[in-house]
Structures are given as C-alpha cells and as structure tokens.
C-alpha positions in Angstrom: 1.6 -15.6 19.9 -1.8 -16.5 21.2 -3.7 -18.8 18.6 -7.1 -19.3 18.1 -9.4 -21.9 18.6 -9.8 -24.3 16.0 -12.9 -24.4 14.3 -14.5 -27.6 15.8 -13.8 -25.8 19.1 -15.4 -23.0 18.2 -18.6 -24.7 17.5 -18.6 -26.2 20.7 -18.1 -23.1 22.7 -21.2 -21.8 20.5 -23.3 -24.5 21.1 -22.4 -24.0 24.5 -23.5 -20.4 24.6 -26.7 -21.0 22.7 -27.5 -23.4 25.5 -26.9 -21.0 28.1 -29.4 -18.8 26.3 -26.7 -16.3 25.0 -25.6 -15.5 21.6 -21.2 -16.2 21.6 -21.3 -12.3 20.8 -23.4 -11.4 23.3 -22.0 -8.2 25.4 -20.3 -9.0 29.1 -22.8 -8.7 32.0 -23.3 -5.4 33.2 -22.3 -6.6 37.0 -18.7 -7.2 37.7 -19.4 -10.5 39.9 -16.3 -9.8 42.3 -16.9 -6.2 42.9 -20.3 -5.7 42.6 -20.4 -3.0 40.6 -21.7 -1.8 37.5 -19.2 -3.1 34.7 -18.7 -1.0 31.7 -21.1 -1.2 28.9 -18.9 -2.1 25.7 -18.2 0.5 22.7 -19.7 -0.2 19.3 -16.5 0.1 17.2 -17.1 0.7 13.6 -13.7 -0.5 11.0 -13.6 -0.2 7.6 -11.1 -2.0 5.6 -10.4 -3.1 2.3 -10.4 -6.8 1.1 -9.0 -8.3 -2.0 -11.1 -10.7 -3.1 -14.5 -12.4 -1.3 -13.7 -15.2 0.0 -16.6 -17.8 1.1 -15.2 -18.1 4.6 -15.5 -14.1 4.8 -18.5 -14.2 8.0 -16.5 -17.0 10.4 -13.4 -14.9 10.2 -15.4 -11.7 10.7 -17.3 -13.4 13.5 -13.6 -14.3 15.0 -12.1 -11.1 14.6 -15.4 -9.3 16.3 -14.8 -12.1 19.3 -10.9 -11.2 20.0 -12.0 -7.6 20.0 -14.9 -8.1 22.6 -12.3 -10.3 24.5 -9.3 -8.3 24.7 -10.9 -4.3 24.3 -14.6 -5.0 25.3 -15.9 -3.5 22.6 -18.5 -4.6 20.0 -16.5 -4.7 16.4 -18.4 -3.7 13.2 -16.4 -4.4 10.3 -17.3 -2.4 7.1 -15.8 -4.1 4.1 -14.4 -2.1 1.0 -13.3 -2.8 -2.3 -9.8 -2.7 -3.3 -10.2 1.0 -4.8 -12.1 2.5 -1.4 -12.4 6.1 -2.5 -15.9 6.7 -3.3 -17.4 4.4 -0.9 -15.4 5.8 1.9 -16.2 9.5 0.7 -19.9 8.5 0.7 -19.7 7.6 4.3 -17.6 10.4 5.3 -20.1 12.8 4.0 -22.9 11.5 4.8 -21.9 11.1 9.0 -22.5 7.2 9.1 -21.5 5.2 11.8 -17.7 5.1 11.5 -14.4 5.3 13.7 -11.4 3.8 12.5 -10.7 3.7 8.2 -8.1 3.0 5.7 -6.9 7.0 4.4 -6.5 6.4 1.0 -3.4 7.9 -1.2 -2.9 11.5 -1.3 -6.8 12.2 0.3 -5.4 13.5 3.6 -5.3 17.1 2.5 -9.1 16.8 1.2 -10.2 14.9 4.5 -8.8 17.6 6.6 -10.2 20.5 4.9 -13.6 18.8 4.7 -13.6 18.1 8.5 -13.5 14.1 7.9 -11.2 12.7 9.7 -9.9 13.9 13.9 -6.2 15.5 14.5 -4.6 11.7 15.8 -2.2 14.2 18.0 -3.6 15.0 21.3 -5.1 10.9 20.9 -1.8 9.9 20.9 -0.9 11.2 23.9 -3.2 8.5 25.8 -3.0 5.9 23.3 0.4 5.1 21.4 2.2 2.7 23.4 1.9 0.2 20.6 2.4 2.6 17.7 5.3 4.3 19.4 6.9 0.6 19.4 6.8 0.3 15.9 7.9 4.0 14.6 9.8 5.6 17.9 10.1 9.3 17.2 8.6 9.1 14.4 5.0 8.0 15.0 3.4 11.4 14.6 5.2 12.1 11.1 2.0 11.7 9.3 1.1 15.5 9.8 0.1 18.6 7.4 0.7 22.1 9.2 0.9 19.9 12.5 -2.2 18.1 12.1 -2.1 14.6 12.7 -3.9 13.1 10.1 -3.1 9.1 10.3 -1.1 6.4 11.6 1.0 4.9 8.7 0.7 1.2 7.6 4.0 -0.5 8.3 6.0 -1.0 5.4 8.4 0.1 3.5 8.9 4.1 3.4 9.7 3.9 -0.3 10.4 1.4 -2.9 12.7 0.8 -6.0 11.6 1.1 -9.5 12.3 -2.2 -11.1 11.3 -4.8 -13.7 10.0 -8.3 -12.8 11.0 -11.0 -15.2 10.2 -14.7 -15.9 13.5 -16.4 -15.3 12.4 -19.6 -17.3 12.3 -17.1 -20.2 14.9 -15.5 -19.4 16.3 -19.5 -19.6 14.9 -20.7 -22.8 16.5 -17.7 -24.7 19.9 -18.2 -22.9 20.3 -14.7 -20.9 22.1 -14.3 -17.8 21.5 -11.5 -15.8 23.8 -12.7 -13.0 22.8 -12.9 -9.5 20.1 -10.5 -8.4 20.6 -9.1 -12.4 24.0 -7.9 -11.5 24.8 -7.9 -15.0 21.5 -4.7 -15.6 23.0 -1.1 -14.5 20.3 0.7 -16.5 17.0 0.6 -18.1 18.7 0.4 -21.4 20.0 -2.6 -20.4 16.7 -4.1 -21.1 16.5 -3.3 -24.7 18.2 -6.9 -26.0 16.5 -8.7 -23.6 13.9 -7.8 -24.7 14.7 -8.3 -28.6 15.9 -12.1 -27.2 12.7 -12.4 -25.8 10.3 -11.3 -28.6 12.3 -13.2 -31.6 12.0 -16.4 -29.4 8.5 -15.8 -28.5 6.8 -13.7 -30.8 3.5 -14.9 -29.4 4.2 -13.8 -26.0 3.7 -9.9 -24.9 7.2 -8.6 -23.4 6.5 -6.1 -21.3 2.6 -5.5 -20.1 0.4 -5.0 -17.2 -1.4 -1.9 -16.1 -1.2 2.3 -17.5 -0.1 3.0 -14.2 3.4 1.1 -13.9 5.6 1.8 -16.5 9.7 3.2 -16.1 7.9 6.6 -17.3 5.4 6.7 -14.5 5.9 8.8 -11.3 4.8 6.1 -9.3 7.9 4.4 -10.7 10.2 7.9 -10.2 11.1 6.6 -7.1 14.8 8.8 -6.8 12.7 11.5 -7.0 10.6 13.1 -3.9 7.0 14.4 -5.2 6.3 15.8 -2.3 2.6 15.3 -1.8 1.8 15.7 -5.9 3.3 15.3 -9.2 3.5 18.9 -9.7 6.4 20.0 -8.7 9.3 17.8 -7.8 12.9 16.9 -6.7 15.3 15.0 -8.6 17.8 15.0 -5.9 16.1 14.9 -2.7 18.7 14.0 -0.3 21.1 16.7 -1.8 18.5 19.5 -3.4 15.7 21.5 -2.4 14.3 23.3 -5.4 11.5 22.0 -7.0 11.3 21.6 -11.0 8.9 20.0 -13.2 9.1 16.4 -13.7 7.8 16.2 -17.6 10.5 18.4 -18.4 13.3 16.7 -17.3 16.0 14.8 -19.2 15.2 11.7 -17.3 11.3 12.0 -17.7 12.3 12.4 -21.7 14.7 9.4 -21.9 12.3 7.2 -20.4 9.2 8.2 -22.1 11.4 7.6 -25.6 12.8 4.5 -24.5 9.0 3.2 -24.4 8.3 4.6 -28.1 11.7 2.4 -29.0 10.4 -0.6 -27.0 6.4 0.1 -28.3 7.6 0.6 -31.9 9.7 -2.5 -32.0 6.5 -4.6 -30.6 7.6 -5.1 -27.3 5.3 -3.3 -25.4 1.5 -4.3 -24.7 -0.6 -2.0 -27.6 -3.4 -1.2 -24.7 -1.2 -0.3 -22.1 -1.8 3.0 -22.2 -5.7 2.5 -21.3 -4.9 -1.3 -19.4 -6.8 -1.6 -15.9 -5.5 -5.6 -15.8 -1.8 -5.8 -13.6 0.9 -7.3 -14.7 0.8 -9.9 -12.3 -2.8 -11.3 -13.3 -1.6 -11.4 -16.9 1.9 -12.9 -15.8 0.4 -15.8 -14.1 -2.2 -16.4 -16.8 0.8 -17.1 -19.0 1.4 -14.7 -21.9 3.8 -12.1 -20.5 7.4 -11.9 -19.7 7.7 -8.9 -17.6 5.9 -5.7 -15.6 7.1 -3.2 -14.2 6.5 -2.7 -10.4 7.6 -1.5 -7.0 10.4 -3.5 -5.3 11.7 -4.0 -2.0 13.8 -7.1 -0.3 12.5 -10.4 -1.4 10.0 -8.9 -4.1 11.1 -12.2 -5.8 9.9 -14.2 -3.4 6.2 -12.3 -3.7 6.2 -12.2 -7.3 6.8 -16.3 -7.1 3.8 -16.7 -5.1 1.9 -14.5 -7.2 2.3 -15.8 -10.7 3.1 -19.5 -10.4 6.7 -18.9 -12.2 10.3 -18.5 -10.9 11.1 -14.2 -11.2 14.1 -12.3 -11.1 14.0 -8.3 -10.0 16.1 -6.0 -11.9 15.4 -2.5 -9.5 16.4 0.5 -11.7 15.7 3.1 -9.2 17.0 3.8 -6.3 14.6 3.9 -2.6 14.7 7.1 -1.2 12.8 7.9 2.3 10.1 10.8 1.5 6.5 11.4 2.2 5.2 9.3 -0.8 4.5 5.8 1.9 2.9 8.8 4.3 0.2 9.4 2.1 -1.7 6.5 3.3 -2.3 5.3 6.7 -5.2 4.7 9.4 -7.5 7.7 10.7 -10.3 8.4 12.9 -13.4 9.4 11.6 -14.6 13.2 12.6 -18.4 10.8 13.1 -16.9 8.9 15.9 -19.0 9.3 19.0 -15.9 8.5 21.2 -12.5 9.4 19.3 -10.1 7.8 22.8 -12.0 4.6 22.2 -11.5 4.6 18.6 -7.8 5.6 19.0 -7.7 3.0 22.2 -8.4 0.3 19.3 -6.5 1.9 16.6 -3.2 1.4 18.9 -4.5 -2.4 20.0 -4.5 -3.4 16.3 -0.9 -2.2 16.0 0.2 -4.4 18.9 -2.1 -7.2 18.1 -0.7 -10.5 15.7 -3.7 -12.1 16.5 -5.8 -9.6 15.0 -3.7 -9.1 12.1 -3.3 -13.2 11.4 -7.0 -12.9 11.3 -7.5 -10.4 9.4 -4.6 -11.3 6.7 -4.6 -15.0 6.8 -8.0 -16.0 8.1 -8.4 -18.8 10.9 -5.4 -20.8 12.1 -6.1 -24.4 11.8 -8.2 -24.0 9.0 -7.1 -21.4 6.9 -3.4 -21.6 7.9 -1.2 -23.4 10.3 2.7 -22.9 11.3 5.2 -24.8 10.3 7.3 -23.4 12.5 6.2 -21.5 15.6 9.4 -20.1 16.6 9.8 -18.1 13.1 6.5 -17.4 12.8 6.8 -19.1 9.4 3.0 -20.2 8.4 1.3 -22.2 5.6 -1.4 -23.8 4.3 -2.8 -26.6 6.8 -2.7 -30.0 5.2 -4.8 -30.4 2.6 -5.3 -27.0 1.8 -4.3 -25.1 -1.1 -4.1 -21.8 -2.8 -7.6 -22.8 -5.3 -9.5 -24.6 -2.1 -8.4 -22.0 1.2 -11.7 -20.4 2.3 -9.8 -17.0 3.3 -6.3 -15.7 2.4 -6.4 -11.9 1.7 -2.6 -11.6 1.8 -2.7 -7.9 1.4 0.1 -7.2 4.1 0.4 -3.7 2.6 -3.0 -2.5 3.7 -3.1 -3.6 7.3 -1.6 -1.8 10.2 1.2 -3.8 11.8 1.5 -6.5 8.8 5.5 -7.7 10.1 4.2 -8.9 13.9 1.9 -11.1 11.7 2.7 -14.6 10.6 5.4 -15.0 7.4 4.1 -16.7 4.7 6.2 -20.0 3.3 8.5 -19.5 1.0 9.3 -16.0 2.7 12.8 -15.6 4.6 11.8 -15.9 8.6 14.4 -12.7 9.0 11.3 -11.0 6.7 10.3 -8.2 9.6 14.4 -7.8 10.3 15.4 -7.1 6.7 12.2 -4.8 6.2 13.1 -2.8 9.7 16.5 -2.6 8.4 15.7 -1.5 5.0 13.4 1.2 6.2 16.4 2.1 8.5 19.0 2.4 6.2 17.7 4.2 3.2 18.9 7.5 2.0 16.3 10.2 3.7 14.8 12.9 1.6 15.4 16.7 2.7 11.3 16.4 2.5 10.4 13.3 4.5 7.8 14.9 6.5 6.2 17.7 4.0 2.9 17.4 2.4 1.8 20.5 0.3 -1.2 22.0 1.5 -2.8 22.2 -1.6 -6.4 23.6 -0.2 -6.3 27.5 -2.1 -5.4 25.7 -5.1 -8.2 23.3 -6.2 -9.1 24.9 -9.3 -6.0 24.8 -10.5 -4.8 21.2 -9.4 -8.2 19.8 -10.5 -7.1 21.2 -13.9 -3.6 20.0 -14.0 -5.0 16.4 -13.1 -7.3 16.4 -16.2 -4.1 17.7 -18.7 -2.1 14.9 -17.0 -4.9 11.9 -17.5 -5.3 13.2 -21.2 -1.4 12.5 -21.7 0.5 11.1 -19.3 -0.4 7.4 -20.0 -0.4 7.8 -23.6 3.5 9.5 -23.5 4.0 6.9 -21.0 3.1 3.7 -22.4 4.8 4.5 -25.6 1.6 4.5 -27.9 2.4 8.4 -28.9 5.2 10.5 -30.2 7.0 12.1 -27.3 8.7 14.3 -29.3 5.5 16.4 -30.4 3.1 15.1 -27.2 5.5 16.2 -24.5 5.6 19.8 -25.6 1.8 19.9 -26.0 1.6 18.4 -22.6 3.6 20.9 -21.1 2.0 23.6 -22.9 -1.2 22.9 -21.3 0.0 22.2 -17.7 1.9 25.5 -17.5 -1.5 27.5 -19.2 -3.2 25.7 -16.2 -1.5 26.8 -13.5 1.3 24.0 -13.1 4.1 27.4 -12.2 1.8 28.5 -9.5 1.2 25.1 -8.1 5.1 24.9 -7.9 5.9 28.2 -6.3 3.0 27.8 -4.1 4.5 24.2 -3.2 8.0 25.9 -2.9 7.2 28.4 -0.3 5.5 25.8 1.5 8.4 23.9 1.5 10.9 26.4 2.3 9.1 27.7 5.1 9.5 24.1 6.9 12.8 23.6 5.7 13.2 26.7 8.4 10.9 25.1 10.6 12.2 21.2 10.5 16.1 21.6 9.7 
C-alpha cells in the first residue's frame, strides 16, 4: 500500500514548489516534455461526501486527498463537505445544477433522483469504467438498478445486518448475569426482560435501555428477517421462502414487539423520551448512564461498540441477516450536472480501487493522524503520542465511503476484518427480492400520506410510551384510509412482474 508523505515532508516539497514559483496544486504543464505535444488539460472533479465531525486538521487532509487525485487521475479534486444527515443540502445542489459529479445517494432517494433527472444511468459508464468496482462485487456490480436504470454504485458493507442489543458487560458483571459466550444463553427478545429487571433494581439511577426513536426491536429498521422491499409499506416476513407482500403493523411479530416495549416502558426500563430522542444510544452509553441500545450488528460489532463507548459490550442479535435490497438503497451516483459523466465515473471506479484515498479520507494522514502497527495486516493506530481527545482527523465512518475493507483496520479490530465481512456477505440467506426497488413515482400522494400516518405513530407504538392495544388499530385505520392497500398491490405487481423477469 503506497503511504503518504509525512507531514514535515510535505512542507518541504511545498516550500519547494513556492520557490519554483508554483502553487503544490498547481495543474501539470500543458507540454508533455518527451513528446512534445500538448498534454491533457486536467478535469475539475467536484465530490461531495459526508463527514462526522470537524476536525481541525480537516484543510491538510483535503489538500492531500486533492494531491493523490491530481497525481494518480490528473484531475483537479473539489471536495464538497456534508453533514451527517445530507438530504437537503444535496437536494439544494441537485436542483439548482451546481457544480457536481460524484455524491453520496442517500437512503431510499434513488427513486426521487431518477424521476427528477438528478443523477446519470451508471450502466452504459460501466462499460468503460468498472474494473475496480467489478473486483469488489463480480456479477453483481450493476445490482443497484430500478426498471434497469443504474442508479449507484453501493458502499461496501454488509448487505444486511442483524437486529440486536448491545450491552455493558461490566453491568451485566456487577449484577451477576451470564449470558454465555457471544449471549449463547439469549434465544429471544423476551429473554431480555430479567436482565433487564437485574439491571434496573441494582441501578435504579441508570436508564436500561435508551438511545434514539429510530432503533428499537419495534422498528423496521430493526425488522431485519423481513425484506421491505424499497418501503415500509408493504413487506415480506419470509423472504427467502415467500413472495406475497403483507402489512408489517399488522403482523403478530410487529404486535409482540411493540407490547413487549409497553411491558419494558411500564416497568421503567425504557428511556421516557425515546419516542421523540434524536441522541444515539452510543453517545449516551459512553457518557455513562445507560446499559443498553438497540442497533444493527454484524461480525465484531463488539469490537466497534468498545471503541465507541469506552466500556467492554456484549451483542445479543435477535434477528436474523437476510440479503435484500435494504443496503442497495444507498450508494455513490453521478450527478445529471456533470460536464463530463466518463470522467466522473473514471474517478468513481479509481476510489473503489484506491486504499490510499480511502486511508485519507477515513483516517486522515499517516504519520500524523495514524500509523501501522503492522504493515502486513494492515492493522493501524494512533501514532505515538496521539490519542482519541488530541488526533486532528479520524472520521472513522467506514460505512459511508466506497471501498472501506481495502482501507487500513483499526486496533483492536481482527486483521481477518475484510475476510470475515466478504464471507458474511457471501454466506447469508438471499431474499427472493434482492434486486427489486418499487417504483413508487405514480404514487406520491399517497406515500407522502402514509409517511405522515407513520411519523404520527410509529415511534410513539414503538418506544412503548402508548397503548398498542388501542394505538395500533388507529394507526392502521389511518394507513389503509390513505392508500396503504394500493401502495401494496401496486408494489406487488411490480414485484411479480420481475419475479418473471429475474427468476
């Protein structure tokens, strides 16, 4: 893996140009000197990504990010930065044509971008440039497509996770419960009940279970043996076997879970705002007054939520992983505005294929922001003297960036990390709709109207703060007088027609 230059070097190579009366990002000379000929002008590319947090050494890594690009692609890099939450920013620049080639597609946008002309068909591009993207995903590197449009190339990482629980083992100590190894001793959710009753008689201070409105066992996000298909309208419970399509907040395991939080709220286990909480679970973990959240888990979530919080964790996943569209939802696109879409897709394949650009992006500089411990495994850390409080950049946000596995692995990490992830991905039961995204463009009335009746109960119902058994039927009432049986015959046609198409 090529490494950059430390920064003392860099300085020197800068002082260096400055002296020479260039600017270290100063475009190549027009003239190829051996030839003689003109040499190709560079490409003003324009990136946007998201960043976690702003860090104070956010302009050197920039300036080292827009230097391997020049270097390697000859092409002048413009980085746009984005919060966290990207929507309305990137819909502002979308709509309004500005400069922009390669972004971040947020969750469950692709159908809008297509229909509003933001974002080019990746298909034909592909046929040029893929070589690096076609590493990573074989035959399946186009699967990111509605009504075979390509809309984006997905972020590598896992195609679904569990549902599960992360606990504080040394609570879990201090109130003498073993779950057994990787909570072998947890089979289901109700398992949880008198740990939970351990934990809140021994701490009564301490919240049990918190964190934010959108991860709780009720949630869809945390139905993960179910395949949404593209929305939440509409489902299947038993994707790898089933193909009809029922409604979620009808079914018997929707119910059980959404009254096993009124048992847990009423008992004064649950957070009392979680139903309107923005704050995760792992900010209020590591601050020190919570046992648990609930989350997404994969292979060594452990490990992560260690890093995270400051405390030892055990996972208990509940769900099981299934393969389906939901990881498909986000990706990286081209924008429609790009004055030179092969270009774009040129660099969009090069980031794929680059662990330079990735180390820079995710970890910052080596030498100053990180250094490896052990070259071999591509096992990295903070250089000496350097910790989490004083590091000038450290996004760690693997999950956002293209190619996060050819990257370096954090410490503490197993260096059979990208292995156990490829396997993972490899091995897990495949839904009959990996592939299918409803094209819900004829119906935005109606979906517009089903998301309103669902943010006026869902996270109430789900968080336990309301009676499920007189909420859910009101709920129901209101999706189906909305439109909620169209949406899901609408959906099922779609998704019969390529079943016949696909199988």
């Amino acid at each position: 893996m090529k490494k950059r230059i430390a920064a003392s070097l860099l300085a020197i190579v800068m002082l260096g140009a400055i002296l020479a009366g260039c600017s270290p990002t100063a475009a190549p000379s027009n003239t190829d000197s051996q030839a003689g000929t003109p040499a190709e002008e560079p490409y003003d590319i324009t990136l946007a990504l998201t960043v976690g947090s702003d860090y104070p050494d956010q302009d050197e890594v920039t300036q080292a990010m827009k230097d391997l690009v020049l270097e390697e692609l000859n092409m002048n890099l413009n980085l746009v930065l984005l919060p966290s939450s990207p929507e309305q920013q990137l819909m502002l620049m979308l709509a309004g044509g500005e400069e922009l080639d390669v972004l971040p597609l947020p969750p469950s946008a692709a159908m809008s971008y297509i229909s509003n002309g933001y974002i080019q068909d990746l298909g034909p591009l592909m046929e040029q440039h893929s070589e690096n993207i076609r590493a990573v995903y074989g035959d399946e590197y186009d699967v990111a497509s509605i009504n075979g449009f390509v809309y984006a190339v997905p972020i590598n990482k896992e195609r679904d996770y569990a549902g599960g629980m992360i606990m504080r083992k040394d609570i879990l100590d201090a109130c003498g419960i073993d779950v057994g190894e990787n909570c072998s001793k947890l089979e289901t959710l109700d398992d949880l009940t008198p740990i939970f009753a351990a934990v809140h008689e021994k701490f009564p201070d301490m919240v049990v279970f918190g964190g934010s409105y959108t991860y709780t066992p009720a949630s869809i996000y945390l139905g993960r043996g179910i395949d949404n298909l593209g929305n939440e309208y509409g489902v299947l419970l038993d994707p790898a076997n089933d193909t009809k399509l029922v409604n979620w907040f009808e079914s018997e395991e929707y119910l059980h879970r959404v009254e096993l939080m009124r048992e847990w709220y009423l008992a004064g286990y649950v957070q009392k705002d979680l139903s309107t909480s923005t704050d995760s679970g792992t900010a209020q973990m590591r601050a020190g007054n919570l046992f648990c959240d609930f989350d997404l888990v994969k292979p060594y979530r452990e490990v992560e939520a260690e890093q995270a919080t400051g405390y030892p964790c055990v996972v208990f996943s509940f769900d099981e992983p299934i393969k389906n569209g939901c990881t498909l939802g986000d990706g990286w696109s081209i924008a429609s505005q790009s004055k030179d879409p092969e270009k774009a897709m040129e660099f969009l394949d090069w980031m794929y294929g680059s662990a330079e650009f990735m180390n820079l992006w995710n970890w910052g500089i080596e030498g100053k922001h990180w250094e490896y411990i052990d070259e071999e495994k591509i096992l990295i850390d903070y250089p000496e003297g350097v910790t989490m409080d004083t590091v000038g950049y450290h996004q760690n946000r693997g999950w956002t960036i293209p190619n996060q596995y050819i990257a370096g692995i954090w410490n503490g990490n197993p260096s059979d990390l990208a292995q156990v992830m490829d396997d993972y991905n490899k091995n897990m039961t495949v839904s009959k709709g990996y592939g299918f995204f409803f094209d819900g463009s004829e119906y935005e009335t109606e979906l517009a109207n089903l998301d309103a009746i669902r943010e006026k109960y869902v996270y109430a119902i789900g968080s336990g703060a309301v009676d499920p058994e007189t909420e859910i039927q009101k709920f129901n009432d209101e999706l189906y007088a909305a439109g909620l049986q169209t949406i899901i015959d609408a959906k099922q046609a779609q998704f019969d027609e390529w079943l016949a198409n696909n199988q």
